[in-house]
N, C-alpha and C positions, 0 to 999 in steps of 0.2 A: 675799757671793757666794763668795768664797773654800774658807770649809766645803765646798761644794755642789760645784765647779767639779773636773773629773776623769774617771773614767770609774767607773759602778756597777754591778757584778752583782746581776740582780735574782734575788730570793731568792722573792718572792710579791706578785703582782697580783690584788687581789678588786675586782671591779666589781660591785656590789649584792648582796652576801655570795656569788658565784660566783669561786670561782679561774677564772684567764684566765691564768696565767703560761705553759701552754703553748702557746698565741696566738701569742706571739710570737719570729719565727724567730730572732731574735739573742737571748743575755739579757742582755745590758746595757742601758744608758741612758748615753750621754754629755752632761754641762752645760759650756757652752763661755762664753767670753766673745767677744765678738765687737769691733769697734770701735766700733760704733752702739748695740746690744744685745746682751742676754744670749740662749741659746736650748739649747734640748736638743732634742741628735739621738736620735729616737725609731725604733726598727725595724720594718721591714716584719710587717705580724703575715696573718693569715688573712684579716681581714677589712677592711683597708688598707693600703697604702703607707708606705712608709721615709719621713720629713720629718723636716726642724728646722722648730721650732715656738717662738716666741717664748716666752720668760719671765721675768717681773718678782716680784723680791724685795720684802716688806716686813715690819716691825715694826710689832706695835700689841696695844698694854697687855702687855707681857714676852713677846709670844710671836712667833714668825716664819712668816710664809705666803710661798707660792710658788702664782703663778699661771700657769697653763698654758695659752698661747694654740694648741692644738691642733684640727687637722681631725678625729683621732682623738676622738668621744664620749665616748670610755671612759676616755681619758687627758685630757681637757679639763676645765679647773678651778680653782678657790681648794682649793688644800691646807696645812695647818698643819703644818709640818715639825719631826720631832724626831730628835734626832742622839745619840747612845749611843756608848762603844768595848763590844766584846762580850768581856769575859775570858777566855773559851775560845780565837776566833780572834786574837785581837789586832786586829782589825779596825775601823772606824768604821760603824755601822750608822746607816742615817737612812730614817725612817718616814715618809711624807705620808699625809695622811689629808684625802680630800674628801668632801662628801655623799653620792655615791656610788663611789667609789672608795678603793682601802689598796694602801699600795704600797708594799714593803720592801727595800733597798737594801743591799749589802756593799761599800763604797768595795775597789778595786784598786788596791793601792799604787804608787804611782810605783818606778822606777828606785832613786831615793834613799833611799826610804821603805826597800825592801829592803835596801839596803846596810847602815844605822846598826842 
């Protein structure tokens, strides 16, 4: 969870090969740890409400999936996540990809991240 946990600019949201990233009014995503569980705060978009939305991390056969216990249809999901740095930004990029859903992410660095 650690990789994941932070706050993401999102870069590009396709729900059934349509971009949707203007949907939504904030463009982030924040993945939070909580005491009980994990969750990401999702933002209010056009056609639903702001929520945090449960989600659970797993492993299986070398690859990593994130599941998205969302009200949002569009963001609701088993997605296979994959994490990249981008040499141009210097950045950490992380891709999910569900059935129908692709979601592209540019981690924002922490405080610290910028200082070193």
């Amino acid at each position: 969870f650690n990789e994941i946990e932070g706050i993401w600019v999102i870069e590009k949201i396709k729900y059934i090969d349509k971009d949707i990233t203007s949907e939504f009014f904030v463009n982030t995503l924040i993945f939070e740890k909580g005491k009980m569980s994990n969750f990401i705060s999702i933002p209010r978009t056009e056609n639903g409400e702001a929520e945090d939305a449960l989600i659970y991390i797993k492993s299986e056969g070398g690859k990593s999936y994130l599941f998205i216990e969302s009200l949002n249809k569009k963001m609701y999901g088993n997605y296979e996540i994959n994490f990249y740095e981008n040499p141009e930004t210097n950045l950490t990029v992380c891709e999910l990809k569900s059935k129908n859903t692709f979601i592209k992410l540019n981690k924002l660095p922490t405080v610290s991240d910028r200082i070193w």
